[in-house]
C-alpha atoms as a printed R data frame, in Angstrom:
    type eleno elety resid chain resno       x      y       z
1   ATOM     1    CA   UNK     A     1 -82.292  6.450  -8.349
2   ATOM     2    CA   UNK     A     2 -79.488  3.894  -8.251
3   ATOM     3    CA   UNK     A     3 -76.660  3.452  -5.571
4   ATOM     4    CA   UNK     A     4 -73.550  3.449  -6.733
5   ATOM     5    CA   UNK     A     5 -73.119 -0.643  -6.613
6   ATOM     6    CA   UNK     A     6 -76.527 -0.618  -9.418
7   ATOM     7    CA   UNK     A     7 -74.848  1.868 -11.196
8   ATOM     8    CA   UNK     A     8 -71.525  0.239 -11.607
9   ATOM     9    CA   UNK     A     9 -73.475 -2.756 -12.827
10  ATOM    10    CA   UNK     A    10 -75.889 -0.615 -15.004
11  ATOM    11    CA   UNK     A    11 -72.127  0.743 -16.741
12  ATOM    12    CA   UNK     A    12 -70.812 -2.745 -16.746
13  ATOM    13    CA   UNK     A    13 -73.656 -4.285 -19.093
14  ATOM    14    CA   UNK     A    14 -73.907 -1.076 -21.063
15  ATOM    15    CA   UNK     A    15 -70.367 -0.357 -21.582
16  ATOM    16    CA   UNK     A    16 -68.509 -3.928 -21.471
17  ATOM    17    CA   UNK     A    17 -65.707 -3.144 -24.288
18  ATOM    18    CA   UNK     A    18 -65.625  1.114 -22.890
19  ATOM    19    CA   UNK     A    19 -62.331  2.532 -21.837
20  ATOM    20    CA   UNK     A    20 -62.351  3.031 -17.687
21  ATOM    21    CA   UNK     A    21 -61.552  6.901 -18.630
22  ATOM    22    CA   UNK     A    22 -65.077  7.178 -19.934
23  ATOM    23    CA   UNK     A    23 -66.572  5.060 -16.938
24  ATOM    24    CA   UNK     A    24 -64.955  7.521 -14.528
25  ATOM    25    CA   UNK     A    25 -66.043 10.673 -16.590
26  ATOM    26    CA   UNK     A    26 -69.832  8.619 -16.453
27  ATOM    27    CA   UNK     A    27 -69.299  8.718 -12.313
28  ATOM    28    CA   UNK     A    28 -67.817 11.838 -12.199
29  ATOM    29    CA   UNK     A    29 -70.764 13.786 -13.979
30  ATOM    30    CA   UNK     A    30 -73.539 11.608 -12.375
31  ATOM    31    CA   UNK     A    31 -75.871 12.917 -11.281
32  ATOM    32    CA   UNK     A    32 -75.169 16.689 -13.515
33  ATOM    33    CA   UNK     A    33 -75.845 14.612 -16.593
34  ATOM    34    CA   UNK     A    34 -78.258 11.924 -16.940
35  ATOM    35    CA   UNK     A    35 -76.337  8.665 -18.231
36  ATOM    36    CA   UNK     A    36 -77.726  8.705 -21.707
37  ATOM    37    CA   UNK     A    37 -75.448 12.254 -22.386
38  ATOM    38    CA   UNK     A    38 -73.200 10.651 -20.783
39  ATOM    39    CA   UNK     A    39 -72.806  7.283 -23.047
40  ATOM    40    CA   UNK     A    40 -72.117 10.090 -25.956
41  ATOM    41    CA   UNK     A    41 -69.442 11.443 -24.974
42  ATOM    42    CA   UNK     A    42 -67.163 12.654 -27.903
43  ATOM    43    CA   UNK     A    43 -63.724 10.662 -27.951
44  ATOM    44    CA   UNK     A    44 -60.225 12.867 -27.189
45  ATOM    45    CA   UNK     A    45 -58.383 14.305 -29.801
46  ATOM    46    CA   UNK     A    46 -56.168 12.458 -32.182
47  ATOM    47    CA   UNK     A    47 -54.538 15.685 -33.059
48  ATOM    48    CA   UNK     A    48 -50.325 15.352 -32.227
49  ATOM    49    CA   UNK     A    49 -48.726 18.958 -31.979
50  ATOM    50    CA   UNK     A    50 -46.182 19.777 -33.907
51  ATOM    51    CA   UNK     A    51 -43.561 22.903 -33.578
52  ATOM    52    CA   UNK     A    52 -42.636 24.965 -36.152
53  ATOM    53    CA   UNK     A    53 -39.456 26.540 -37.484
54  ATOM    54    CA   UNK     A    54 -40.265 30.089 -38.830
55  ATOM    55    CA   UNK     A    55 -38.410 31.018 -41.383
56  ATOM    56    CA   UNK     A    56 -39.540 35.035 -41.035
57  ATOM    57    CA   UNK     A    57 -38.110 36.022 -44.802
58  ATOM    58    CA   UNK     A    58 -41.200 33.711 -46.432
59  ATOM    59    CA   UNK     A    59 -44.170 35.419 -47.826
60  ATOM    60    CA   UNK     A    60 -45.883 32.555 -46.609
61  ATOM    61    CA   UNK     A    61 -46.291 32.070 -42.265
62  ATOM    62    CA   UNK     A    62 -47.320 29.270 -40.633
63  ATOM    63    CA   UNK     A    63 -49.340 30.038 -37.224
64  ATOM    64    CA   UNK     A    64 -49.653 26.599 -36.010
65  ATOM    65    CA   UNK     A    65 -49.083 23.002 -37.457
66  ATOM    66    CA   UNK     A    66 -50.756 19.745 -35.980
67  ATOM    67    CA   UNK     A    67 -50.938 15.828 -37.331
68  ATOM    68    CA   UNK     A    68 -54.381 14.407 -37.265
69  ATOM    69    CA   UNK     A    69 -54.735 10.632 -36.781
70  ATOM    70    CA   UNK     A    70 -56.891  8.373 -39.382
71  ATOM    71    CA   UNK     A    71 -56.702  5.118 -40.452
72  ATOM    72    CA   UNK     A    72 -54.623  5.721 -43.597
73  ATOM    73    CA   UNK     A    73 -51.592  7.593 -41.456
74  ATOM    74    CA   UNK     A    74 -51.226 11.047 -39.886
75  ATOM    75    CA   UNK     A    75 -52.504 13.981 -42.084
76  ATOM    76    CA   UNK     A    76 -50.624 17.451 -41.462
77  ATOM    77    CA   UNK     A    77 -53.005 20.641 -40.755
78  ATOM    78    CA   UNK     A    78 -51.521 23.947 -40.937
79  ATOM    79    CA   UNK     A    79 -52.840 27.029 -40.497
80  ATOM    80    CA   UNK     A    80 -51.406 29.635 -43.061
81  ATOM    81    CA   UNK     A    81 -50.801 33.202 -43.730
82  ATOM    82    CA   UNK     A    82 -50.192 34.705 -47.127
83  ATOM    83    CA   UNK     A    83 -48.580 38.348 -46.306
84  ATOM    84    CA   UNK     A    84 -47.743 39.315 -49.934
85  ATOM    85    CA   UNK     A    85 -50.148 40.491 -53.299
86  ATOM    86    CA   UNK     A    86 -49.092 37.259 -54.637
87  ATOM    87    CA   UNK     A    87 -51.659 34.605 -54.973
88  ATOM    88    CA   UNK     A    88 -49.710 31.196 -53.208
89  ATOM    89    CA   UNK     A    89 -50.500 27.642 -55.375
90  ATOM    90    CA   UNK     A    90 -47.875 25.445 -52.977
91  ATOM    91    CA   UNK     A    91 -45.160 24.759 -50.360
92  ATOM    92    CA   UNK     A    92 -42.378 22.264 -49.871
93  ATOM    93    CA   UNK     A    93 -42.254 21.242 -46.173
94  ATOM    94    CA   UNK     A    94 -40.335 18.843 -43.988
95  ATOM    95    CA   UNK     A    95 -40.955 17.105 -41.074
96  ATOM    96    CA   UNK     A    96 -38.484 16.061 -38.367
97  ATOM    97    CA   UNK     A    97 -38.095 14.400 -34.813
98  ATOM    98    CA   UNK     A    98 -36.042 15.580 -32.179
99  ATOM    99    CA   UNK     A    99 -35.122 12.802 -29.563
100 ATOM   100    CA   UNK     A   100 -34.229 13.594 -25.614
101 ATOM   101    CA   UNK     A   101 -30.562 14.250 -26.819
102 ATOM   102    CA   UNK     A   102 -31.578 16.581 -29.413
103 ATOM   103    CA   UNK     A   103 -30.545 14.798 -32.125
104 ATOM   104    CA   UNK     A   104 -32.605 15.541 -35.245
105 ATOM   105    CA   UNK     A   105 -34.291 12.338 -37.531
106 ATOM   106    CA   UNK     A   106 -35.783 13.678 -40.892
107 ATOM   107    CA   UNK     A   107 -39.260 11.860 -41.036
108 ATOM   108    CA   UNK     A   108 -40.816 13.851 -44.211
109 ATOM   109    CA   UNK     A   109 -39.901 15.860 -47.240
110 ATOM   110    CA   UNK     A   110 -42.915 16.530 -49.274
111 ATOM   111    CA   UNK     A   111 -44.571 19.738 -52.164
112 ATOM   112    CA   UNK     A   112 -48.092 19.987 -51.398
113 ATOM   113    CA   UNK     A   113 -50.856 21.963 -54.074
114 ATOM   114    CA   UNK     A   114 -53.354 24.495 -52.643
115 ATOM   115    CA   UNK     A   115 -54.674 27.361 -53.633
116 ATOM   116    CA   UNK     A   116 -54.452 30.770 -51.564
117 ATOM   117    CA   UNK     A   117 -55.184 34.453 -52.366
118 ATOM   118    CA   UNK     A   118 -53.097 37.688 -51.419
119 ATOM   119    CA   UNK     A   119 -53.014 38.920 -48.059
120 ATOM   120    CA   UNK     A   120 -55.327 35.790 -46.762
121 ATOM   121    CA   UNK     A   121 -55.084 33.034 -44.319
122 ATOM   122    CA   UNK     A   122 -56.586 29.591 -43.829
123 ATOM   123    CA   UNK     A   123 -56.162 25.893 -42.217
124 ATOM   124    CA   UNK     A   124 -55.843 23.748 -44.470
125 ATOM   125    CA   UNK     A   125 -55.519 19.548 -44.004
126 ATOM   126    CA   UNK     A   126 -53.248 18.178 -46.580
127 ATOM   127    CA   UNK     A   127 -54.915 14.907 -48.156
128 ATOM   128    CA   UNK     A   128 -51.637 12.748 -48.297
129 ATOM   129    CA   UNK     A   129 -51.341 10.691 -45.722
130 ATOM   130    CA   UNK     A   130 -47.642 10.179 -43.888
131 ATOM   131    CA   UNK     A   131 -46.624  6.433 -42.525
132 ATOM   132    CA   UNK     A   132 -45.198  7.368 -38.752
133 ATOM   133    CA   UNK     A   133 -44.610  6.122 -35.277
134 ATOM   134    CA   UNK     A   134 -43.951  8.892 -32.687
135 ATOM   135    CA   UNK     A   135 -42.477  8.465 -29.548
136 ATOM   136    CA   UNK     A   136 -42.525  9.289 -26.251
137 ATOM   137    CA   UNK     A   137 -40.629 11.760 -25.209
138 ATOM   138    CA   UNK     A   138 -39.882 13.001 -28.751
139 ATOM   139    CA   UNK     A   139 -40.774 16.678 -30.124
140 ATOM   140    CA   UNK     A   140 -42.163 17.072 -33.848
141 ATOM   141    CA   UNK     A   141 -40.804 20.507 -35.621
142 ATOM   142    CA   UNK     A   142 -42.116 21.545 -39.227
143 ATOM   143    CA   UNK     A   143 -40.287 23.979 -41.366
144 ATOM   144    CA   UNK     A   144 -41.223 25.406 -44.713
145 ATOM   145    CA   UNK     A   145 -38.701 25.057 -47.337
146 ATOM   146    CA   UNK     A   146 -40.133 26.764 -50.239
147 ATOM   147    CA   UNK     A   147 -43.202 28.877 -51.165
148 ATOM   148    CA   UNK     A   148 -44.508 28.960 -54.836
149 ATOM   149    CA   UNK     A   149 -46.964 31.330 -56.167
150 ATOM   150    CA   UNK     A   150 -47.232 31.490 -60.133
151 ATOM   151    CA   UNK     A   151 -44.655 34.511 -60.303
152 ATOM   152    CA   UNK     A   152 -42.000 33.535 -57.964
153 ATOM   153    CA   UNK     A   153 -40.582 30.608 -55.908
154 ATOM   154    CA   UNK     A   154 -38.935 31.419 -52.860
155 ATOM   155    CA   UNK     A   155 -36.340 28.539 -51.639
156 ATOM   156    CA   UNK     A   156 -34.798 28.506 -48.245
157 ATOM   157    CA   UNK     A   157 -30.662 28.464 -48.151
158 ATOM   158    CA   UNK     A   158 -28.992 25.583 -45.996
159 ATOM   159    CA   UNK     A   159 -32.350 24.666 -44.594
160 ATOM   160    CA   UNK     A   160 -31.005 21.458 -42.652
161 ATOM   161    CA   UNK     A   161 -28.316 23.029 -41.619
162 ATOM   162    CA   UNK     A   162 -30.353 25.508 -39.554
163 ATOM   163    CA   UNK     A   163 -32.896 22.789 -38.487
164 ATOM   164    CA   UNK     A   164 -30.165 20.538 -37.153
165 ATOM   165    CA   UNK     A   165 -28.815 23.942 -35.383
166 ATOM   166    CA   UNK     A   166 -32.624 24.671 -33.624
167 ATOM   167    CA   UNK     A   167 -32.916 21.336 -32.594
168 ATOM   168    CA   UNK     A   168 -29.659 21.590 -30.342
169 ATOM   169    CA   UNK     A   169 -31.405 24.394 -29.297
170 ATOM   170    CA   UNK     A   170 -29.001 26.906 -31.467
171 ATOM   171    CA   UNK     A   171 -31.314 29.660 -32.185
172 ATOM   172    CA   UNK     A   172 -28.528 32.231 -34.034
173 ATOM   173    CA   UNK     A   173 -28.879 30.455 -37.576
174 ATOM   174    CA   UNK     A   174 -31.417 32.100 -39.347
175 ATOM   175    CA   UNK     A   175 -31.834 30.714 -42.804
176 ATOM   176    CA   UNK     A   176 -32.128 33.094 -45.952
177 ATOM   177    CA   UNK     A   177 -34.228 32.788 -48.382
178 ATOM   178    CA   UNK     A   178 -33.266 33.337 -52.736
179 ATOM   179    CA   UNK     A   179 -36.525 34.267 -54.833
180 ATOM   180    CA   UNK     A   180 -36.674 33.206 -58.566
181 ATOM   181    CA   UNK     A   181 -38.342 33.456 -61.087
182 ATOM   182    CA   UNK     A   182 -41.272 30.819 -61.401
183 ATOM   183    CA   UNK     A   183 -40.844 29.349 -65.238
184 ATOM   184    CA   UNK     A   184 -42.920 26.825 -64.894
185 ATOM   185    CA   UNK     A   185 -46.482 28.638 -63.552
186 ATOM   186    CA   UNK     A   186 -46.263 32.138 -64.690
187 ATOM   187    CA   UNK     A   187 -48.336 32.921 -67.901
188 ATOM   188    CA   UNK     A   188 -46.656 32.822 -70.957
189 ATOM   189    CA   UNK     A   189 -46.627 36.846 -71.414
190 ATOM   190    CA   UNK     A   190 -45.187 37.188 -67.881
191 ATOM   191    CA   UNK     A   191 -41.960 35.135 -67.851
192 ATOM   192    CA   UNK     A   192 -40.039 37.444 -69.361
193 ATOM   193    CA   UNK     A   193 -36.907 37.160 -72.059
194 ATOM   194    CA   UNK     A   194 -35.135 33.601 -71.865
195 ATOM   195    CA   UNK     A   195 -31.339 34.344 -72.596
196 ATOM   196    CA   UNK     A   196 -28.819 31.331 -74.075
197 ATOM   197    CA   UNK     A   197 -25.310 31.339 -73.458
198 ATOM   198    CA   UNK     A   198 -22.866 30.235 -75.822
199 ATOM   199    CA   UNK     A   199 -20.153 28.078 -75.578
């Protein structure tokens, strides 16, 4: 068995470039764990939280949004709810600080694809990567914008204007939300008459 003066040099050569965070977890476990489970130990999570801003009227809920690190940027994970028949092909989404004053910076405004059937849910890791620089001391809050499925779109009204209003910590403006008529994705036979107006 080693003392702890032949361990600390046994850690020393084996770990010369290691964080001290793992060297204490290696002294901390010893002897529970021999030192070769210990020299594995899985690195912490990357993963920044990120509030969200429900907007209860969408067909689409989000239970929990997060921003995984990599090397290309952050990439947003959500984890989704589909509460209508209505199959769901994509979102619009923004992103958004909120400094120690409450002051809301826009960060991101982006659609993202995805495919998701009626009445199901799923976590899903968007692909894009997003260019950022948190903060300390600053708070990250999500809010879905709009919600297409091949029928319909649903758009959120004045959806800065409540964001701006929940980051001062304003709670009363809830947004509403104006379905359409999706144009674009529906199959031909279900998009129904086109009128023209004259002039």
């Amino acid at each position: 068995m080693f003392g702890k003066i032949g361990l600390t040099i046994l850690v020393a050569a084996l770990l010369p470039a290691q964080s001290l965070d793992r060297i204490y977890k290696i002294f901390h476990d010893y002897p529970a764990k021999s030192c070769k489970s210990c020299l594995s130990l899985s690195p912490q999570s990357r993963d920044l939280p990120v509030e969200v801003f429900q907007v209860y009227e969408l067909p689409l809920n989000v239970h929990q949004a997060s921003l995984t690190k990599t090397e290309r940027g952050y990439l947003l994970k959500l984890s989704l709810g589909n509460s209508t028949e209505h199959k769901m092909i994509g979102l619009r989404y923004s992103l958004a600080s909120i400094d120690s004053r409450n002051k809301l910076q826009p960060l991101v405004s982006r659609t993202e694809g995805f495919s998701m059937p009626a009445y199901d849910s799923k976590t899903l890791t968007f692909k894009t990567p997003m260019k950022l620089n948190p903060k300390d001391g600053e708070r990250l809050v999500l809010m879905v914008e709009q919600v297409i499925s091949r029928e319909s779109i649903w758009d959120v009204m004045k959806a800065k204007d409540a964001l701006e209003a929940y980051a001062r910590g304003d709670y009363s403006v809830v947004p509403t939300v104006l379905r359409v008529l999706n144009q674009v994705d529906a199959p031909p036979g279900d998009r129904g008459p086109i009128y023209f107006r004259r002039n």
